[in-house]
C-alpha positions in Angstrom: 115.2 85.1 114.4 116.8 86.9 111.4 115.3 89.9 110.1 112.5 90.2 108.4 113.3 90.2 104.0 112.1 93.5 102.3 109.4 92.4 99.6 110.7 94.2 96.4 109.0 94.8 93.0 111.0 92.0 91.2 111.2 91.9 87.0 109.1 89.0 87.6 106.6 91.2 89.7 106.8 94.0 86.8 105.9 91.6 84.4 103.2 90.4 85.6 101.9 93.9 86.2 102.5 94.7 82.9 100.6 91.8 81.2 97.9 92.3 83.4 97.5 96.2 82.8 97.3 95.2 79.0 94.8 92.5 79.4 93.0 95.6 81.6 92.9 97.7 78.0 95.8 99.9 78.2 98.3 100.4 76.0 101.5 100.9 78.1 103.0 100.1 81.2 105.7 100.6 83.4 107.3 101.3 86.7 109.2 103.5 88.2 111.3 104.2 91.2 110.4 107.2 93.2 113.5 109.7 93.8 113.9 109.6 97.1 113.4 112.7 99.6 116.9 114.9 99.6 118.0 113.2 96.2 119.2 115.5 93.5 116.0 114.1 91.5 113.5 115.2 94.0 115.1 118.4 94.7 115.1 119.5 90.9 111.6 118.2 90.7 110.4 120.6 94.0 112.5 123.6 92.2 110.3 123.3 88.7 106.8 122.8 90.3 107.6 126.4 92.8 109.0 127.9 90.2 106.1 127.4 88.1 103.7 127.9 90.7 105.3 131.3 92.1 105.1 132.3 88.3 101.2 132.5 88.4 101.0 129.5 85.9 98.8 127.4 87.8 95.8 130.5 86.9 93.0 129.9 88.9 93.4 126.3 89.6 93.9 126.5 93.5 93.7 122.8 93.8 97.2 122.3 92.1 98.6 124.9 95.2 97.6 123.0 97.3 100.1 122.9 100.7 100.6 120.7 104.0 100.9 122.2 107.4 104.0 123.3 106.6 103.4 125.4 103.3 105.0 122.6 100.9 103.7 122.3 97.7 101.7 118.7 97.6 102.6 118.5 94.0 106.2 119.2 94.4 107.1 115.7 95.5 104.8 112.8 96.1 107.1 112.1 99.1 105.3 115.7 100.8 101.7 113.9 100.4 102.7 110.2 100.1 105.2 110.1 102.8 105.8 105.7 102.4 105.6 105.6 98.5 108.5 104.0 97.2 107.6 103.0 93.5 104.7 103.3 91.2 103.1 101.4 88.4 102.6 104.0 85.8 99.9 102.9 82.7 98.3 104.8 79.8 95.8 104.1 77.4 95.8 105.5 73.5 92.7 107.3 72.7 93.3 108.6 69.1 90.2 108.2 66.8 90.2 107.8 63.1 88.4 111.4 62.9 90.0 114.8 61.3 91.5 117.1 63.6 91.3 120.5 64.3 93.0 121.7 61.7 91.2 119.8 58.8 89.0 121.7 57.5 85.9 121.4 58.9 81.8 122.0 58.6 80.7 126.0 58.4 79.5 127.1 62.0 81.2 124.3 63.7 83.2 124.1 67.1 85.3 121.9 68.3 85.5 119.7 71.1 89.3 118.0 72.1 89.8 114.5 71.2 90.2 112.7 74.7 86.3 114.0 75.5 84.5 112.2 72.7 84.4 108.7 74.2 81.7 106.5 74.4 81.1 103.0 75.2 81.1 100.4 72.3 77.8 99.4 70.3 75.6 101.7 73.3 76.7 105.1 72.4 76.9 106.1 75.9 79.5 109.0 77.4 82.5 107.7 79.6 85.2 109.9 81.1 88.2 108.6 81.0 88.6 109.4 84.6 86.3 106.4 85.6 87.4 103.8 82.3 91.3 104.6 83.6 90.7 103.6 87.6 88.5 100.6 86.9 92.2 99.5 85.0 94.4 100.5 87.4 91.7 98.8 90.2 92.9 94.9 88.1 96.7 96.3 88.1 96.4 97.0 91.6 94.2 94.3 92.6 96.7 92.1 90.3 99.8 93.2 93.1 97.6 92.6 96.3 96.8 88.9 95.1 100.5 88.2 93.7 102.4 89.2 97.1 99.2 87.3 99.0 100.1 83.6 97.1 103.6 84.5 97.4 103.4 84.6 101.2 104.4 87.8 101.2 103.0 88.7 105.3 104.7 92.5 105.5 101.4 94.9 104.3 101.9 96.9 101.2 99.9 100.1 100.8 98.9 101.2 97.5 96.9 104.1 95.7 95.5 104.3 92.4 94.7 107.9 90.6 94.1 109.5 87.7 94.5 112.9 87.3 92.6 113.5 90.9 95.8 112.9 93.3 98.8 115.1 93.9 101.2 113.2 91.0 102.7 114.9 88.5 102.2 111.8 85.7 104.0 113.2 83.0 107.4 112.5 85.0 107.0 109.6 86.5 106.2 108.3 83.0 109.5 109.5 81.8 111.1 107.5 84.2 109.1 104.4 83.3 110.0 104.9 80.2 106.2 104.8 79.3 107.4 108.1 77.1 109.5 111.6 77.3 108.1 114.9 78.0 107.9 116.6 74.8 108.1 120.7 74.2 104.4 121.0 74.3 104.4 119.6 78.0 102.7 116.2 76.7 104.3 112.8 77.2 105.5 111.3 73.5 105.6 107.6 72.8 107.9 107.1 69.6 105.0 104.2 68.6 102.3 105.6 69.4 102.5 109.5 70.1 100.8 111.8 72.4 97.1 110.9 72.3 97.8 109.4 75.6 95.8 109.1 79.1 98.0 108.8 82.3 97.0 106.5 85.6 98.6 105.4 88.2 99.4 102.9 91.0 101.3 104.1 93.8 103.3 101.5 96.4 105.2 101.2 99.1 107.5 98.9 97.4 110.8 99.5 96.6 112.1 98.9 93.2 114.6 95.9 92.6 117.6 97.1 91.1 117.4 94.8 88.1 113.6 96.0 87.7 114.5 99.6 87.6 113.5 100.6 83.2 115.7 103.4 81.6 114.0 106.7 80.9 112.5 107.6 77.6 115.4 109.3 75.4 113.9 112.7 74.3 113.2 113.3 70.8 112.1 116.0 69.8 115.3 117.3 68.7 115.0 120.8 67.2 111.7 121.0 66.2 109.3 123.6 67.7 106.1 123.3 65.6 103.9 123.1 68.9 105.4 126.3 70.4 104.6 127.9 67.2 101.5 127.0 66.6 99.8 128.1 70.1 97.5 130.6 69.0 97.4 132.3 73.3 101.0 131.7 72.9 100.6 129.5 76.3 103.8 127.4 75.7 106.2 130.1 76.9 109.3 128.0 76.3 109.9 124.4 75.5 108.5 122.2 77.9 106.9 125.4 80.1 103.1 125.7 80.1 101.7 129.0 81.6 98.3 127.5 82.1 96.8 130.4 82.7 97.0 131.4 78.7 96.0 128.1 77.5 92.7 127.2 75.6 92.4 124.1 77.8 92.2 125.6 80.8 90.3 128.5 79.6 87.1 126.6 78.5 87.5 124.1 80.9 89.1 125.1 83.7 88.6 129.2 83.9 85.5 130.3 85.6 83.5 133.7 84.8 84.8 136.1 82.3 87.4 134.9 79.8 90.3 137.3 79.4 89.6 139.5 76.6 93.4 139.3 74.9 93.0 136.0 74.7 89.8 135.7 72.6 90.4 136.1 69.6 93.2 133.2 70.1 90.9 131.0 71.1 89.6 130.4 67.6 86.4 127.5 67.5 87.4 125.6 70.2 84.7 125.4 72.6 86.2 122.7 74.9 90.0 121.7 75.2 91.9 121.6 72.7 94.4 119.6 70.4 96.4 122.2 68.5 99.7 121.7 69.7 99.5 117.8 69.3 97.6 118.3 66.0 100.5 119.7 64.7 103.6 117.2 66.3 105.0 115.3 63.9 105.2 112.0 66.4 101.3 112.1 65.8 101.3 111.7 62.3 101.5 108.0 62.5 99.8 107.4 65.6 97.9 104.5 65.4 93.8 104.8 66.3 93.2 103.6 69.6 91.5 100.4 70.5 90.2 100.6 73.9 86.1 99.3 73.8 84.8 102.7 76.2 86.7 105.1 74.2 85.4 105.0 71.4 84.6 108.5 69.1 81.0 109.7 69.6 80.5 111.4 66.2 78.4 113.9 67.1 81.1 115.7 69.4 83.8 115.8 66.6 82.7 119.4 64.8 80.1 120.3 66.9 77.3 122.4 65.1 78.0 125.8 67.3 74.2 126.6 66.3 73.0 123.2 67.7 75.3 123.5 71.2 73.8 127.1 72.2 70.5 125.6 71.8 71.2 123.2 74.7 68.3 123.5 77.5 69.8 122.1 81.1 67.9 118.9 80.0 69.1 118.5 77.0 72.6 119.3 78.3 72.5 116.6 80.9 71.0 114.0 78.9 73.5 114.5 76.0 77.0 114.8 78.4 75.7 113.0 81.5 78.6 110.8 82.3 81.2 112.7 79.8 83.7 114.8 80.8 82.0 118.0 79.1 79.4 117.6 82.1 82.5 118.7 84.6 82.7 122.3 82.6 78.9 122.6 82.8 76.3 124.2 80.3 76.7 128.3 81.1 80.3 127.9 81.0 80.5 125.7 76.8 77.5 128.8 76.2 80.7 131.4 77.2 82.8 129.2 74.8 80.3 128.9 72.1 80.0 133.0 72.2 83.2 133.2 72.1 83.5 130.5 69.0 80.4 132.6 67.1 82.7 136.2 67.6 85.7 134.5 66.3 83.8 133.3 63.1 82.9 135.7 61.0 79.5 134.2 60.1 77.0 137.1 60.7 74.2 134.8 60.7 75.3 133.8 64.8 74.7 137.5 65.1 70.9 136.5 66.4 71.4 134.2 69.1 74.3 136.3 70.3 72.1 139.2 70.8 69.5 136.9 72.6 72.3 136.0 74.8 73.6 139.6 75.2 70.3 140.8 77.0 70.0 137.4 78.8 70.4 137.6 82.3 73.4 135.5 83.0 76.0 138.7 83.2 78.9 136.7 82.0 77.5 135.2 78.9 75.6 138.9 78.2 79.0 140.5 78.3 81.0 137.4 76.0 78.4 137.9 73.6 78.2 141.2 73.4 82.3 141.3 72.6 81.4 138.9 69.9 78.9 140.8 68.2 81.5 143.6 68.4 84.0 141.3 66.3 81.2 140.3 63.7 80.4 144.1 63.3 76.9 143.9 65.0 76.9 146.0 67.5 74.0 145.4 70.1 72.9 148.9 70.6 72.3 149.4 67.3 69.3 146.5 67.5 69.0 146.9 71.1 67.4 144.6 73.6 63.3 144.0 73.9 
């Protein structure tokens, strides 16, 4: 008995994938080969992502530091926590909505939310996260594989994984080498057709990638342009294509727990959760089309939030309103820090009320955030002291 034939990913295998992924709702879809362990690929990879996490950049998000029993980075190569991967099925989904953006000008007193966390779900209204609308997808591409290689009579066992944004992948490359997009200067991945309002998943396998299958990586053009660097109001985009997390709005009302660093404040303008400011201002997004997908649609009362009408949010009224949403991850003291923080930075003295509520409250965090923005409107709280 001869040996037994490799199953590859074949065009014809890609294909299919790809067809299916779109009938699945997304947008884009390719596959990669994985660099393999020891290659100059995967070596230059490992060198960026310790770099960048001996830099501090990674703030207080342990979970991207996370090591295996040897002290390797997880997120350094997907070879360290996917030892058998060979390839992977990258897909993303366009969520732009025909809504302003954050630097329209907007409604007095209003906040503002980031694009990707307004979806709902068609004619209901209802949250989604894109979390959950993303691996339901990738769960037909994958399934899609399984049944191929099955009626094929493929008998060797192929092991796949699907995630989004929950498994040690770093996306953003992977979907340069599907040529799904390239990495622009603000760190997000750039389709020439449709931008950067993009959302990543992926399929991991243990298949190897046919020669003939392999796609060319996504040329890079941004050219000279900097607008994104420059318009970074924490200045958290240290140098094209470098992100020190740690300074950017993102993960500061999302991520950042307890008090928010006070240099970084003022920078932080309105936004309240996320935020869209160096894609607002990319010239590749001027043209990007309005996504389609049927559960990410805009729900219009997250797109220029009444700050008034957020800090008035009871836990039920929280829950009921961002159950299912990815707002409900960030929970309701931590948006009340950014809303504080949104009220200081706008110069409306008529916040000064609820601010002073909230500086004799007994949550410490949101007493001292609001008592710095009271500072900035010129109320100081001593002055009306607390009852």
């Amino acid at each position: 008995m001869g040996p037994l034939r490799q199953t590859l990913l074949t065009p014809h295998l890609r294909d299919a994938l790809v067809e299916r992924a779109h009938r699945a709702g997304f947008d884009l879809c390719g596959v990669a080969a994985v660099p393999q362990p020891g290659s100059q690929a995967d070596a230059v990879q490992q060198q960026r992502f310790r770099e960048w996490a001996e830099a501090g950049r990674a703030g207080d998000m342990a979970w991207l530091l996370r090591t295996d029993a040897d002290g390797v980075l997880l997120r350094s190569s997907l070879h360290v926590a996917v030892p058998w991967v060979r390839s992977v099925i990258l897909c993303a989904v366009n969520y732009n909505a025909d809504q302003p953006t954050s630097l329209e000008p907007a409604p007095k007193g209003s906040g503002w939310i980031a694009r990707y966390a307004w979806s709902g779900a068609g004619d209901t209204g209802g949250a989604t996260d894109y979390h959950d609308v993303l691996l339901k997808g990738l769960r037909e591409v994958e399934g899609e594989l399984h049944h191929r290689l099955a009626d094929a009579g493929e008998s060797q066992p192929v092991q796949t994984r699907a995630y989004v944004d929950t498994g040690p992948v770093v996306e953003r490359w992977l979907a340069q080498l599907a040529g799904i997009g390239w990495i622009g200067k603000n760190t997000c991945v750039l389709n020439q057709q449709l931008g950067s309002w993009l959302l990543l998943g992926v399929v991991l396998t243990s298949l190897p990638l046919a020669e003939e299958a392999v796609l060319l990586p996504a040329p890079d053009r941004c050219g000279s342009c900097t607008r994104c660097l420059d318009a970074c109001p924490t200045e958290a985009l240290i140098a094209p294509r470098q992100m020190d997390a740690s300074r950017c709005i993102a993960y500061l009302t999302i991520e950042k727990k307890g008090s928010l660093p006070e240099d970084l404040r003022e920078g932080m303008g309105r936004q309240v959760f996320g935020c869209d400011i160096c894609q607002d201002v990319c010239p590749w997004n001027r043209k990007a089309p309005v996504g389609t997908h049927s559960e990410m649609r805009p729900r219009a009362e997250l797109v220029n939030p009444s700050l008034q009408e957020l800090a008035q949010l009871d836990n039920a009224a929280f829950r009921a309103k961002y159950r299912g949403s990815p707002l409900e991850r960030t929970g309701r003291k931590r948006l009340l820090r950014n809303v504080a923080v949104a009220m200081g930075n706008s110069a409306d003295p008529q916040h000064g009320a609820q601010l002073l509520e909230w500086s004799c409250g007994d949550d410490p965090v949101l007493a001292e955030t609001a008592t710095w923005a009271l500072e900035r409107l010129g109320q100081a709280p001593d002055e009306a002291g607390c009852t």
